[in-house]
C-alpha positions in Angstrom: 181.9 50.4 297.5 178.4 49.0 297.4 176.5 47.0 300.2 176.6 43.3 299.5 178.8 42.6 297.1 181.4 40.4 297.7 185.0 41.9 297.8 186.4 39.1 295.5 184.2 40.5 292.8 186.2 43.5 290.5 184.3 46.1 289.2 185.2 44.6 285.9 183.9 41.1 286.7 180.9 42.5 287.5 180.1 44.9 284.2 181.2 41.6 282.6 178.2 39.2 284.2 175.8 42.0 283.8 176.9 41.9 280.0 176.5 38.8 279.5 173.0 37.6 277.8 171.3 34.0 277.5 173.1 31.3 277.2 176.5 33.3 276.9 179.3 31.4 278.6 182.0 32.4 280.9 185.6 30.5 281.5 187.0 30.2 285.4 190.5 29.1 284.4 193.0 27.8 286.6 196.7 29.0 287.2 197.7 26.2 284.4 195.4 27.5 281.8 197.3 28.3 278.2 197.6 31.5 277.0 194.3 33.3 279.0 195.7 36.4 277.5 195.7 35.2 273.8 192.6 33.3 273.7 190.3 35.5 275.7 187.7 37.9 274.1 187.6 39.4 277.5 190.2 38.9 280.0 189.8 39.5 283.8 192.4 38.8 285.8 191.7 37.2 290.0 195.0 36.1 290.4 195.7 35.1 294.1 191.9 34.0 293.9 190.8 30.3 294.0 188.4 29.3 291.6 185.7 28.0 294.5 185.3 31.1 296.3 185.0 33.0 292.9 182.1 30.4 291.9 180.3 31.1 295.1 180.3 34.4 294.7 179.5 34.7 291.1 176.3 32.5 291.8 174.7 34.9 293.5 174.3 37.4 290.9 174.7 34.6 287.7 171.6 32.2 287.1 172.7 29.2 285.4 170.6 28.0 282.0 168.1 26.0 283.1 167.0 25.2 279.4 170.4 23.0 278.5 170.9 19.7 279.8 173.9 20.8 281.1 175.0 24.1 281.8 177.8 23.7 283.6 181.0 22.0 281.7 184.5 20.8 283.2 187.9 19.6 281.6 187.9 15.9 281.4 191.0 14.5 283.1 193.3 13.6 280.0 193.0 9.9 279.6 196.0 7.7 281.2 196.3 10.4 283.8 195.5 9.0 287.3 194.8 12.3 288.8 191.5 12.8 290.3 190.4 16.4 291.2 188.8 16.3 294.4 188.1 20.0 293.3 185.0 18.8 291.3 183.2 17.8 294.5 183.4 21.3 295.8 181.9 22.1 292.8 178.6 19.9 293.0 178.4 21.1 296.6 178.5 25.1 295.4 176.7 24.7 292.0 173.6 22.8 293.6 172.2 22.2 289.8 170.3 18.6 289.5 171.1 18.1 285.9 174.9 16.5 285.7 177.9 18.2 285.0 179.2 18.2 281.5 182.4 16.8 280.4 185.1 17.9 277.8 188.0 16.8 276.1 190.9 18.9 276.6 191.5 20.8 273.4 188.0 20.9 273.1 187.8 23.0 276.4 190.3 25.2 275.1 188.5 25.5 271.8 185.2 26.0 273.4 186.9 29.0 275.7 187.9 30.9 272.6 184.3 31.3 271.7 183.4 32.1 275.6 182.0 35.4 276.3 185.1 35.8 278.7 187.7 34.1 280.7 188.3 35.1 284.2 192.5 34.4 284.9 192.3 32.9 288.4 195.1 32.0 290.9 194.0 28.1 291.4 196.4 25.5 292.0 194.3 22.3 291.9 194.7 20.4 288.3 191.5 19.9 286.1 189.7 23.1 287.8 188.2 24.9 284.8 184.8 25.4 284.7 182.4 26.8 282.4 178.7 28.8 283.1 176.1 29.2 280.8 174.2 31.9 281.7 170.2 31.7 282.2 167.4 34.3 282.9 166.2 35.1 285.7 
């Protein structure tokens, strides 16, 4: 145990951020993510964990690039769906960045995760809830 670390962060999620250099990128995934496992170079599992609470935590110890326009990206709701994730407002709230939020295409997300320095497994239920951080200096 260490003072001030929050619980919902594994020993392994932790070596992984510390790991992690400039502009490296790291996937929160939601429950409905294909094939974590296969795609991953790193996998860490947080199953039972929603992917907010995991973001709030990880902010504390992850600076976010602040030399991209947009270091923070999110799945673009598949075109014809009507679904709109409400979870992406959580997101602005937590995040706090003033540039906008970057957009992907769906198997462009996917695509983009293989490459990802990892891809942390989560437990979340809400649709459209996969985020990626590029990681800054501090």
């Amino acid at each position: 145990m260490l003072k001030g670390i929050p619980s919902i962060l594994s020993p392994d999620l932790l070596k992984t951020l510390m790991e992690m250099g400039h502009g490296d990128e790291i996937v929160l995934a939601d429950g409905n993510f294909p094939s974590a496992s296969s795609n991953a170079r790193r996998l860490i599992r947080c199953d039972g964990h929603g992917i907010p609470e995991l973001l709030k935590a990880i902010l504390q110890f992850l600076p976010l690039d602040a030399y991209v326009e947009r270091p923070v990206a999110l799945m673009k709701v598949v075109p014809g769906d009507p679904y709109e994730p409400k979870i992406w407002k959580e997101y602005e709230t937590i995040i706090e960045v003033t540039k906008s939020f970057e957009y992907v295409e769906r198997f462009a997300f996917y695509e983009r995760a293989k490459n990802a320095y990892a891809i942390v497994a989560t437990g979340e239920k809400e649709l459209y809830a996969n985020i990626i951080l590029k990681k800054g200096v501090i």
